[in-house]
N, C-alpha and C positions, 0 to 999 in steps of 0.2 A: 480643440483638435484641428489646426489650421494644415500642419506636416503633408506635404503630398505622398512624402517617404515614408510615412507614417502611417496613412492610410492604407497605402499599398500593402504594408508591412502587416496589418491586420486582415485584409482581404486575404493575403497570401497565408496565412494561418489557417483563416478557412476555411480556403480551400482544401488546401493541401490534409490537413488535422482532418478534417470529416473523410476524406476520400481513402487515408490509410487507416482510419480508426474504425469505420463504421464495418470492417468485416466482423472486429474482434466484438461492436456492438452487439451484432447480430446473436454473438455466439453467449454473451454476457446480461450479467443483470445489472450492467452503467447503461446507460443512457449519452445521447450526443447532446442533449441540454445539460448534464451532468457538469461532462466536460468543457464544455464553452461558457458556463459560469461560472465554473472554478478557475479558466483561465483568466476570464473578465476579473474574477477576486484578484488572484493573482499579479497583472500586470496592473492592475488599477492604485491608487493613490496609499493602499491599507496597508499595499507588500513592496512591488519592486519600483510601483510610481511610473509606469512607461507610459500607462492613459491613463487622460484627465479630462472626465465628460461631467460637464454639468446639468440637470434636471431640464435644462432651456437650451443645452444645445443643437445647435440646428442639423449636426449628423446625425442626433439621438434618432430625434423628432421624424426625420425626413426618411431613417431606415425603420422607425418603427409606425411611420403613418403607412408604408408603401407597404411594412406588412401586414396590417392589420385590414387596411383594403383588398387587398390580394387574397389574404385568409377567408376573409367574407362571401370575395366574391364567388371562389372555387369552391368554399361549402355548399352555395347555394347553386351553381350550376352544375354540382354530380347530383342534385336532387333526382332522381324517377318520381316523376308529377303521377304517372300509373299507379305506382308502388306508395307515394305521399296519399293518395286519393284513398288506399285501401287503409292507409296507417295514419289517416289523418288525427284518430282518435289518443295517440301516442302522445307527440308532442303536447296535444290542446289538451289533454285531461289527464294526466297520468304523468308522464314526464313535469310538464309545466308547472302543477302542484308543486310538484318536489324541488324543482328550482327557488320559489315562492317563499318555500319553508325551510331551505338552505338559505337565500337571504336574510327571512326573518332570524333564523338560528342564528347566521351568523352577526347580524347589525346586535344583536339582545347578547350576543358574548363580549361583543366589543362594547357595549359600553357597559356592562358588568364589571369586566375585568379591565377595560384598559380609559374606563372615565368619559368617551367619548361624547360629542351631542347626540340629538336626536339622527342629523340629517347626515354628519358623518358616519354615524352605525351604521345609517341603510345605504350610502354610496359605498364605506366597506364589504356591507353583506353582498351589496350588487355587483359590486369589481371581483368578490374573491369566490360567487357563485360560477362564474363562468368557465365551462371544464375545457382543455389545453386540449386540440384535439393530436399534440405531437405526440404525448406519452402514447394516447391511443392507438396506434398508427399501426403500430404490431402486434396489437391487441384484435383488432378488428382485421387482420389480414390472416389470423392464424385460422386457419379450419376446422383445428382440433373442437375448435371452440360453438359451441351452436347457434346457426346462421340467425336466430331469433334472438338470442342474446347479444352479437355482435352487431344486428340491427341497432337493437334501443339503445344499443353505446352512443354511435355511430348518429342516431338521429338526436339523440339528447346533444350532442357535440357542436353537430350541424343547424339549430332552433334556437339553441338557448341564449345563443345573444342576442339574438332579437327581440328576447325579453328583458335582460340584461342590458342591455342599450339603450334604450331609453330612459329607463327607471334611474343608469348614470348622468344622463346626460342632465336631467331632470334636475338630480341631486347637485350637480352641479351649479346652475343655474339660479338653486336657490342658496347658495352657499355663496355666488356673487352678489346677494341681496343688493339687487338692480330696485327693489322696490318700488316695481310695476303695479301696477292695478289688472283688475279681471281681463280687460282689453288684452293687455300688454300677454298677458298669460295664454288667453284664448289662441293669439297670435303663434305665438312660440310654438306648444302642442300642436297648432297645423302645421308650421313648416317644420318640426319634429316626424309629428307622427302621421304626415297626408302629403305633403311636399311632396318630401326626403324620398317615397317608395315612389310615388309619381315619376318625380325626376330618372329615376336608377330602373324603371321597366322601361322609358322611353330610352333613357340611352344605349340598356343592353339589348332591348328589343329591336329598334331601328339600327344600330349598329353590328349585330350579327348580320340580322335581315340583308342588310348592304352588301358585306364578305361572303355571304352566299348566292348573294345574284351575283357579284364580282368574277367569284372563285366559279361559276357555273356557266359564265360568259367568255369569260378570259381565260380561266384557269391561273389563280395565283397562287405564286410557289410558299410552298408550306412554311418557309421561314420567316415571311413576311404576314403568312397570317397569323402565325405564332408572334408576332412584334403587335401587330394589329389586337391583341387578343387584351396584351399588357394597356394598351392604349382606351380600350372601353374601359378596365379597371380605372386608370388615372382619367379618365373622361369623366366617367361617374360618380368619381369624389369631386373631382374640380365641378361640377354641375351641381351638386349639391350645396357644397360650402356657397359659391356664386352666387347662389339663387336663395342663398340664408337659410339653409334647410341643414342636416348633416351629413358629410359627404360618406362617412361608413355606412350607414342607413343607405345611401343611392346605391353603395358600391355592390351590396346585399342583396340588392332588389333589381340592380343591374344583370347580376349571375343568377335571381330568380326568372328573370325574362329568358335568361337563356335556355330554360328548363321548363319554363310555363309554354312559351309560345313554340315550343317543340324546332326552334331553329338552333342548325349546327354549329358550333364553332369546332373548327380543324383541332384534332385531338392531339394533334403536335402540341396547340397551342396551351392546352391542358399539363402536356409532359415539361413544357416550357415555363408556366405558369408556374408547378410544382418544385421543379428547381430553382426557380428563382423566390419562392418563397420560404422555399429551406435556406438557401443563402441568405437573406434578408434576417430569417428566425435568429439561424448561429451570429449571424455579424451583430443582431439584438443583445442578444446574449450575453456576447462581448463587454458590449458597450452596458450594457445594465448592471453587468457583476462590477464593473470599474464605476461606476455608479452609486452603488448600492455599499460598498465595503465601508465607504467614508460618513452615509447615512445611517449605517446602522448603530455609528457613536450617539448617535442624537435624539436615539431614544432607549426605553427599557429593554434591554435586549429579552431579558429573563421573559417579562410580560410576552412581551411579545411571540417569544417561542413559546408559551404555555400556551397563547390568544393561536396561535399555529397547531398545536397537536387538539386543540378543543374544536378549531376548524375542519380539521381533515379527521379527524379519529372519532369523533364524535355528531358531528353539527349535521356533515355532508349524509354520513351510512346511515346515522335517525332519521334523515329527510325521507332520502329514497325508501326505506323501509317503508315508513309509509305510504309516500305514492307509490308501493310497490304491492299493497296488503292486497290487492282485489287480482295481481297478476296473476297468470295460470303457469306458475313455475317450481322448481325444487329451493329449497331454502340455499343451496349453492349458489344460481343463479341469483338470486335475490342480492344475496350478502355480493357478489363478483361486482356485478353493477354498481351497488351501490358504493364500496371499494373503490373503482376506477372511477375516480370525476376530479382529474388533476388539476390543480392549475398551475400554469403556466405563464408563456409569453401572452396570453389576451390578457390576462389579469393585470400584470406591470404593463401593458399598453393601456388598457381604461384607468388604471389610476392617473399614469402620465397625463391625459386627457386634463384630468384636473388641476396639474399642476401646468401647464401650457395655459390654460384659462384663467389663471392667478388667483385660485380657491384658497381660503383661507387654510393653513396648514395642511396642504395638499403636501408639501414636500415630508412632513411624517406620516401622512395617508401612505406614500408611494414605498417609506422605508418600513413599515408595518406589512405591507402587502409583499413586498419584497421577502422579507422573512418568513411568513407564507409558502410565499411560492418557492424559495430554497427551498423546506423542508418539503414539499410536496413533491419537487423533481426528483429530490431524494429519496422519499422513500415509497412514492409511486414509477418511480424510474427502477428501482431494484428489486421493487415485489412485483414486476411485469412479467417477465418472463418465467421465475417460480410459479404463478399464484396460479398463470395460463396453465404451466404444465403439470401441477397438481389436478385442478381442475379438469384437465382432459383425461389424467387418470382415473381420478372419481366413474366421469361418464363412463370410460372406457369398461372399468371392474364393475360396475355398477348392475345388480342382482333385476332390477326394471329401468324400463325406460321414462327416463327425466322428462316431465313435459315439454321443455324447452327443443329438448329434439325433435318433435314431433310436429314444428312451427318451421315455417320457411322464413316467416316475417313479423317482427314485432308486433305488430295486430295479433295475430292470434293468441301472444299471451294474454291476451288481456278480452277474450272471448271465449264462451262456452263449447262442448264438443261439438263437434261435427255428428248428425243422427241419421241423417236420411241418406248415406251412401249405400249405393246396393253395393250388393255381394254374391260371388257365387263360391260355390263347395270346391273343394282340390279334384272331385270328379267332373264338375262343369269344368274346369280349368283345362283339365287332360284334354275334353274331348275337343277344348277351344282351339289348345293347343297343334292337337292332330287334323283339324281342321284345314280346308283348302284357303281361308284364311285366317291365320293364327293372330293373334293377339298381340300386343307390345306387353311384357311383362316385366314389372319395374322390380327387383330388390329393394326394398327401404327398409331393411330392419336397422335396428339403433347399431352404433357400433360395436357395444358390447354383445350383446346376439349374434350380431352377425361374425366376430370373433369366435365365441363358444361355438357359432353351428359347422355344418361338417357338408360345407359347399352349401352351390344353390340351385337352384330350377335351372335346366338347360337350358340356353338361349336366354335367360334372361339378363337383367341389364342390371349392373351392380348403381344406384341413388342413394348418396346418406339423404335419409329424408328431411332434414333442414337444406336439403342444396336442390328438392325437385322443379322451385319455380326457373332456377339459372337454365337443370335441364331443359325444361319446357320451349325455353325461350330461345334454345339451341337447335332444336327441333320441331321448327315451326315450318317445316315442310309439308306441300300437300299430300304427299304420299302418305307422313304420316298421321295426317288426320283423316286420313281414310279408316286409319284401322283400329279396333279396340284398345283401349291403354288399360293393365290390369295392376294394382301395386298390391305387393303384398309382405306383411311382416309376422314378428312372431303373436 
């Protein structure tokens, strides 16, 4: 892909393609990976032959390193270190399990059904464990859906490559049988697993740090801290790789500093960060399906789509089920989750990784995961929108309240009730109410209750109660924590 007109030619696709398509997205059960793979199929070498990108080319490599840094980095700086501190339990014992046994599930299918070695199974099960957090996007933005639910999506999305990541990179490394000694290995795992995070909290941490004495001195204009923001991201890969560590790992740990060490970066630069890693994702896209159309002669295609519906239909919802048995949810919740864990663009980007490092048959790894991940765009791209809006009817009809509602935050699934709140009678309440000073009184009943019932307490404040910590946090006024807060449901 050398054409300057060429390039332009596909930039200006997608642009233009996302900006008119994504209303009908919205409205629809396609997806905009749907569509930018299918164009990628299409233009690429299988159909009309307009691109021709190979495994090692350096537009592939260079749009899918920048998004996979990018992706890292912004998962980890929308962390709430508050909100991680209360849900720490999530990720490390509960989610993380499941990931574990999604790898194991999936490395023990692959070489069941499609012959593989040992170390290819688990670089498969690790590259195709790691869930897309784009299909999610509208999944965790809909309200309908309960705030404790859309957490553990949401932080399973945002964790799991960092378990995922190394465990490839790993697999990688002995797949170049460098045949190293203990030394040579000892070596590796520190600049792996000690370096790499070292590096990526010095650069995000000193580098916010800077833009906000800057911006608090000087006052700099939003669109250069927005430019500034892109620049930590590529600072913290290039610091990593430089220093022999890995530069995704810095980039990760770069965007956790920015959420550890509670320093700002201009939210511009978040809105900016986001765009341009949508662009980056579709222009992926592109170039993967033109890719992928010519690899997928070169291997079994049959196996392969069987090794796809045994991944996603099977491997992924048994994991979770399990790390799900001890959660405190309705079997909706359980089965929704464990459902949504797509893969995506991260997945053909970790495989890449191995064929860029010149792994033995990495280029049928990349066309195996490939076929994967179509089927997974597919048919997690189209059961997104139905699956939500069943689901919210469920809640909605639903004769009691679903535990899941009655969570603000994925921690409490996964905790006992709450025993010691006081309470007072609807006759305390009146007289609270008629009081010279009255109470703050919360509405939290589920949505279906609150539905069937016929109005509510005057003056008081309508909270679905999966959303009372956002209120809390909205009303962090002294006035009113002066006054009694009373919630009450059916």
């Amino acid at each position: 892909m050398d054409h300057v007109e060429l390039w332009f030619g596909i930039l200006a696709i997608v642009l233009t393609v996302a900006a008119l398509a994504s209303g009908f997205v919205d409205r629809s059960a396609i997806s905009l990976p749907i569509i930018f793979l299918a164009l990628g199929l299409i233009l690429g070498p299988g159909a009309l032959g307009i691109i021709h990108v190979g495994a090692r080319d350096p537009a592939l490599v260079a749009v899918a390193t920048l998004n996979l840094a990018l992706v890292l980095f912004l998962d980890a700086a929308r962390f709430d270190i508050d909100e991680l501190k209360r849900e720490w339990r999530v990720p490390l014992l509960d989610l993380g399990p499941g990931t574990i046994l999604t790898i194991a599930g999936i490395g023990l299918a692959a070489a069941l059904l499609l012959h593989t070695s040992f170390i290819q199974s688990l670089l498969l099960g690790a590259v195709l464990a790691s869930t897309d957090p784009i299909v999610l996007r509208d999944i965790v933005r809909d309200v309908r859906i309960p705030r404790s639910v859309r957490r553990a999506l949401t932080i399973e999305a945002g964790t799991n490559d960092i378990i995922v990541l190394p465990i490839v990179l790993i697999a990688i490394e002995v797949m170049l049988a460098t045949g190293g000694g203990a030394s040579y290995w000892i070596g590796f795992l520190m600049r792996v697993l000690i370096l790499s995070p070292l590096v990526g909290l010095a650069v995000g941490g000193i580098g916010a740090w800077l833009m906000g004495k800057a911006d608090e001195r000087y006052s700099i204009r939003r669109e250069y801290q927005a430019l500034y923001g892109i620049g930590l991201v590529l600072a913290s890969y290039s610091a990593g790789q430089a220093l022999g560590g890995d530069g995704f790992l810095a980039a990760f740990f770069a965007g956790l500093a920015v959420a550890l060490f509670d320093v700002t970066l201009c939210d511009c630069f978040m809105d900016y960060g986001e765009v341009t890693a949508e662009m980056a994702m579709l222009l992926a896209f592109i170039l993967f399906g033109a890719l992928l159309g010519p690899l997928f002669g070169t291997i079994s295609f049959a196996l392969a789509l069987a090794f796809a519906v045994i991944a996603i239909v099977v491997v992924r919802p048994g994991a979770m089920a399990l790390a799900l048995l001890r959660a405190k949810m309705s079997p909706l919740a359980r089965g929704f989750i464990a459902w949504f864990g797509p893969r995506g663009l991260s997945a053909l980007l970790l495989a890449l990784l191995a064929v860029e490092a010149g792994a033995p048959q990495a280029t049928n790894l990349l066309a195996i995961v490939g076929v994967v991940v179509l089927v997974s765009v597919l048919v997690h791209g189209v059961s997104a929108t139905p699956a939500s809006g069943w689901y919210a009817q469920q809640i909605a009809k639903a004769q009691v309240t679903m535990a899941e509602e009655r969570e603000s935050g994925a921690a409490g699934l996964f905790e006992g009730e709450a025993s010691d709140i006081p309470r007072v009678t609807p006759q305390q309440l009146h007289a609270m109410i008629e009081s010279s000073a009255p109470p703050i009184v919360l509405d939290v009943r589920s949505r279906a209750h609150y539905a069937e019932g016929d109005g509510q307490i005057p003056g008081s404040i309508r909270v679905l109660p999966d959303q009372i910590r956002e209120w809390a946090e909205e009303h962090k006024d002294p006035a009113a924590k002066q006054r009694t807060l009373i919630a009450y449901c059916t």
